[in-house]
C-alpha positions as CSV (number, residue, x, y, z in Angstrom):
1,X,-28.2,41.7,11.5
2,X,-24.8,39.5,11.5
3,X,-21.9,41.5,12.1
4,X,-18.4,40.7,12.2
5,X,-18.0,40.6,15.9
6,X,-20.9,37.8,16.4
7,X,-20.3,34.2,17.9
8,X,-20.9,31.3,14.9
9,X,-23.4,28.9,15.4
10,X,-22.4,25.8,16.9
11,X,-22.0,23.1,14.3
12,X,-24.8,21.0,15.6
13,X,-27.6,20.9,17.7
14,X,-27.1,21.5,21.8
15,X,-27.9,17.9,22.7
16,X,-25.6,16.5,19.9
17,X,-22.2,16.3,22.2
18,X,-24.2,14.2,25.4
19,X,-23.2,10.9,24.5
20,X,-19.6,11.7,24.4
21,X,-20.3,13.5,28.1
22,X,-21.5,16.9,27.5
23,X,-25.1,17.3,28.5
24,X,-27.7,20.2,26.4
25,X,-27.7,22.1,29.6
26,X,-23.7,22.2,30.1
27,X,-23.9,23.3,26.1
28,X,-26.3,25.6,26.4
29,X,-24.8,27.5,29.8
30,X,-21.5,27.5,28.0
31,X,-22.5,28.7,24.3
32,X,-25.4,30.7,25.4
33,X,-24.1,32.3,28.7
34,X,-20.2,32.7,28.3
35,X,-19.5,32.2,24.8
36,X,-22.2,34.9,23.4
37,X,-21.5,37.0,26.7
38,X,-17.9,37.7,25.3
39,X,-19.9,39.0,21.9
40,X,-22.1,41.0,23.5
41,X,-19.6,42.8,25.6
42,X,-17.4,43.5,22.7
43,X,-20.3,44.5,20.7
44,X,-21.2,47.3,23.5
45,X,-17.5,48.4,23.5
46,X,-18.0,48.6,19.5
47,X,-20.9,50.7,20.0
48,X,-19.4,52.9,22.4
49,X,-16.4,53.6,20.0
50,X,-17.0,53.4,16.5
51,X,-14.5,55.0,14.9
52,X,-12.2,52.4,17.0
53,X,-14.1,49.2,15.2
54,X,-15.5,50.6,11.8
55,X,-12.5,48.7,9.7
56,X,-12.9,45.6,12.1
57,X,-13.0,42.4,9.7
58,X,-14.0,39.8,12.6
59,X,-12.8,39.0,15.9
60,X,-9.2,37.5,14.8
61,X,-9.4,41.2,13.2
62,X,-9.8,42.9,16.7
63,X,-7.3,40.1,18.4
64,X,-4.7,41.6,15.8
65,X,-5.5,45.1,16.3
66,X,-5.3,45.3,20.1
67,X,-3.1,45.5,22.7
68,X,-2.4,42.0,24.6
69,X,-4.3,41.9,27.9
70,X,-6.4,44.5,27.0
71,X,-10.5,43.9,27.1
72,X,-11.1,44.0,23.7
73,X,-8.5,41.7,23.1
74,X,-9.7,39.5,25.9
75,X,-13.3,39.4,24.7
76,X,-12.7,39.0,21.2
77,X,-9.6,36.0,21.7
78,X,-12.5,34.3,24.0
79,X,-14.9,34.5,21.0
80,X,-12.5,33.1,18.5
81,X,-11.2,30.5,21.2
82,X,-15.1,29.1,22.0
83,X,-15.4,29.1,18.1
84,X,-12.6,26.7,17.6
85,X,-14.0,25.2,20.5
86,X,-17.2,24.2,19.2
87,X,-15.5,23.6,15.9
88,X,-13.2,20.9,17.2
89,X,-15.4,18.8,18.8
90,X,-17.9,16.7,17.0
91,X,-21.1,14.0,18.0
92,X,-19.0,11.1,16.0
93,X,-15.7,12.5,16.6
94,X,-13.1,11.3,19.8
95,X,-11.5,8.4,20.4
96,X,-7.9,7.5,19.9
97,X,-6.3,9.0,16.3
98,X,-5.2,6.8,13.7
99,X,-2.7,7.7,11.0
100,X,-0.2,10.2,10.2
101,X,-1.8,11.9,13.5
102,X,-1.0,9.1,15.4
103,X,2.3,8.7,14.0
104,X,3.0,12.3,15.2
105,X,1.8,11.6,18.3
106,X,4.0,9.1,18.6
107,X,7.1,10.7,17.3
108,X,7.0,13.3,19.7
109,X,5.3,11.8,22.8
110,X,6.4,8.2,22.9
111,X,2.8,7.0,23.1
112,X,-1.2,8.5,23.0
113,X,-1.4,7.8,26.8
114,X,2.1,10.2,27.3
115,X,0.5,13.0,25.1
116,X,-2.9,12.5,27.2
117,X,-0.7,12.8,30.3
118,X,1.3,15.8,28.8
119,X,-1.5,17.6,27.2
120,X,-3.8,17.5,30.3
121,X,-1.0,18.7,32.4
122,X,-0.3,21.4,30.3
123,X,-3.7,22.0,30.4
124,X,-4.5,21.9,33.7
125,X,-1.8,24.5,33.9
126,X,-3.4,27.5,32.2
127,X,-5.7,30.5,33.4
128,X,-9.2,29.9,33.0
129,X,-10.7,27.1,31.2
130,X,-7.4,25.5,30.6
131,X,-7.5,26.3,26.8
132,X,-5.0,24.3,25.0
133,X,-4.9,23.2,21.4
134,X,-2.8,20.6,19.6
135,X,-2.2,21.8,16.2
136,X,-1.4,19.0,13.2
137,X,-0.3,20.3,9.8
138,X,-1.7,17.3,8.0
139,X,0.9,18.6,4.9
140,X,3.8,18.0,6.5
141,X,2.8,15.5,9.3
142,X,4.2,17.3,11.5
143,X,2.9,18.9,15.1
């Protein structure tokens, strides 16, 4: 039975990202290892203190709920950040963007080759992974 503290299924099939240089077994290792080890942690934590999770709406839910830097909220940010993860990438997907995303780009890098440099760096520069996210408001056009 689903419950709210489960990973999603990934968007498309484990071999679908290996043409843009992710192999089935690096997707498979990552999704079925780390990503759904985070929910099954959290779920045991659940388990072990129900009257802690009973209102808990989904893992943004627990995120919100608990203190920064504790475990839950360090398993339950990793399963909404390998979510979004999975979520942002896509078999036709990459490439350099085009439009209003580009023009933002632009506007507040200089150029897509000084927000590669920039992003990476930043990047590069984080615990773990190196989670980093570029957010767009496509409304506004605006970073």
């Amino acid at each position: 039975m689903a419950t709210p503290l489960d990973v999603q299924p990934l968007p498309y099939a484990t071999d679908a990202l290996a043409a843009k240089g992710m192999s089935k077994e690096t997707v498979e290792l990552h999704y079925g290892k780390h990503h759904k080890g985070y929910a099954v942690r959290l779920k045991a934590m659940a388990k072990a203190n129900p009257e802690q999770y009973r209102a808990v709406t989904s893992v943004a839910d627990v995120v919100v709920r608990s203190k920064e830097g504790s475990v839950p909220y360090n398993m339950a940010a990793q399963i909404w950040n390998h979510d979004f993860y999975w979520k942002s990438m896509s078999p036709s997907g990459g490439g350099k963007p085009t439009g209003a995303l580009a023009a933002a780009i632009d506007a507040s890098f200089g150029s897509f080759d000084a927000f590669v440099k920039k992003f990476s760096a930043v990047a590069a520069g984080h615990f773990g992974s190196g989670w980093a996210w570029l957010v767009f408001n496509a409304a506004t056009g605006r970073l």
